[in-house]
N, C-alpha and C positions, 0 to 999 in steps of 0.2 A: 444422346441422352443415355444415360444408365440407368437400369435397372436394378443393381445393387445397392441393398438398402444397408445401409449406416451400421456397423458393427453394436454390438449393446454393451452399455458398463455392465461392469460385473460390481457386486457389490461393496466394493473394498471404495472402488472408482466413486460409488454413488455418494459415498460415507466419508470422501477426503472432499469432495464436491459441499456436502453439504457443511463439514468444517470450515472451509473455506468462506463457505457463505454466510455463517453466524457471523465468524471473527471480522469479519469484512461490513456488515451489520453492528457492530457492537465497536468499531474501529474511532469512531467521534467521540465517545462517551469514556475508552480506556484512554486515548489521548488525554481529555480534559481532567481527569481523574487522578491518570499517573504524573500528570505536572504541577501535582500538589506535594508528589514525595517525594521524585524525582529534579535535582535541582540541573541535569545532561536533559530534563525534555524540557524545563522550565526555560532555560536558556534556548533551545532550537525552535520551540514555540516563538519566543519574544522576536527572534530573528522574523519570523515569517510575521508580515505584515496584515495587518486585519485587512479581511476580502479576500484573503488569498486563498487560491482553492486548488485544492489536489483531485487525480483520480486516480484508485489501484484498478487496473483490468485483469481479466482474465480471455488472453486471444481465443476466439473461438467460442468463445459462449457467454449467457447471459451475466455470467461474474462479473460483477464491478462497484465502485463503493465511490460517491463524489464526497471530498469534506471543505467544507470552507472556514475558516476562523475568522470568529466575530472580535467586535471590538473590546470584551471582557476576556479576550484570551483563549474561550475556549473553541472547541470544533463542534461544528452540526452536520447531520448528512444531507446533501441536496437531492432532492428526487428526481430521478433519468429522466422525466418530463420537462422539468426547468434548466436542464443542460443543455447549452447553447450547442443548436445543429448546424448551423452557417459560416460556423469557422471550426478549426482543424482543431482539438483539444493539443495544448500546449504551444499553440503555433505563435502567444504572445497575441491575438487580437483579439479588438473586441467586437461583440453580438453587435447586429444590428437590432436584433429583438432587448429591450431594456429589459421586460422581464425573465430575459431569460440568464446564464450563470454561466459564461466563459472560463472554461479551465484551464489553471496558468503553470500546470505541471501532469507527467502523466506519466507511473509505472505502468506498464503492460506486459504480463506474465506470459511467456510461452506457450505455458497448458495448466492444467489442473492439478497434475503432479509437480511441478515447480514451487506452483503459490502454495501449495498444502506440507512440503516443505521446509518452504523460512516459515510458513505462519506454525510450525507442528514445533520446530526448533529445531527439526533433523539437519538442517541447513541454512549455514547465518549468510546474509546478504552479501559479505567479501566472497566468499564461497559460491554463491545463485552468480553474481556477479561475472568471476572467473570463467561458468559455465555458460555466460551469455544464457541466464536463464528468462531474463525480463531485461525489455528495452525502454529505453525513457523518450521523453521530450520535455524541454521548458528551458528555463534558463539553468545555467549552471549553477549558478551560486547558490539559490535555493534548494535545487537538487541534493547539492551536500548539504543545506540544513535539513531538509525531509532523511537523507540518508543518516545522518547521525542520529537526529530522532527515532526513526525507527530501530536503529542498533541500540538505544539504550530502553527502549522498549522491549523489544526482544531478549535483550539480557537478563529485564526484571522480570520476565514471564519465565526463561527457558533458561535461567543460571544453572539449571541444577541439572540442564544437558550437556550432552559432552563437546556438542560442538561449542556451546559459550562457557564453559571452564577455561579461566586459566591456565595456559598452561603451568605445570610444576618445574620449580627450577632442578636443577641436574645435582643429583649432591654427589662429590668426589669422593 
């Protein structure tokens, strides 16, 4: 056993933790909201099946955000109490508990500095990607609609960052 206690965030750590944490709180409501302007999340939305439920994580700590889409289209967040514990989030099965909410897809971030990141704009998901920054489970196909969803969410929040600029064509 160790006696070495746990390093402490420094403030900067506490402050991307707790950004994380809102946008990850507030993540059902900007889905449902931006697929009224956005016809790239209107479209990845329709894909995704009513009941279908997602989870972003964050490895290593309490970060994580379940959303499921109801039958009007939009998303609600489910609470970590009604997430089914008897099967493996993303594994495709279902609770034996009926009240409880099997998850049918699952980003899981690295750390804290990853998720704070794509969610800041500092870094778009082909990029976190590349780094092997967040692991997934679930099926594929859905996974590219969650994945294009969130790229054109991120677009409309963080256009006016450099990692989602366009790039500019070459003039000769």
């Amino acid at each position: 056993m160790s006696d070495q206690t746990p390093p402490r965030r420094t403030a900067a750590q506490r402050l991307q933790a707790l950004y994380v944490r809102v946008l990850l709180r507030l993540l059902p409501h900007l889905i449902t909201l931006l697929r009224h302007v956005s016809p790239k999340i209107r479209a990845e939305v329709a894909y995704l099946a009513p009941g279908y439920t997602f989870m972003l994580s964050v490895r290593g700590t309490d970060l994580a955000c379940t959303c499921r889409r109801t039958g009007r289209g939009s998303f609600e967040r489910i609470p970590p109490a009604r997430v089914a514990r008897d099967v493996e989030p993303g594994s495709g099965l279902a609770s034996a508990d009926a009240d409880a909410v099997a998850v049918d897809y699952v980003i899981d971030f690295r750390s804290p500095a990853y998720a704070f990141g794509c969610f800041s704009g500092g870094l778009t998901l082909k990029d976190a990607l590349a780094q092997r920054a967040f692991s997934t489970r679930g099926p594929n196909d859905t996974g590219v609609a969650l994945t294009y969803l969130f790229t054109a969410l991120l677009k409309m929040f963080f256009g006016w960052r450099r990692a989602y600029r366009r790039p500019t064509a070459a003039t000769p």
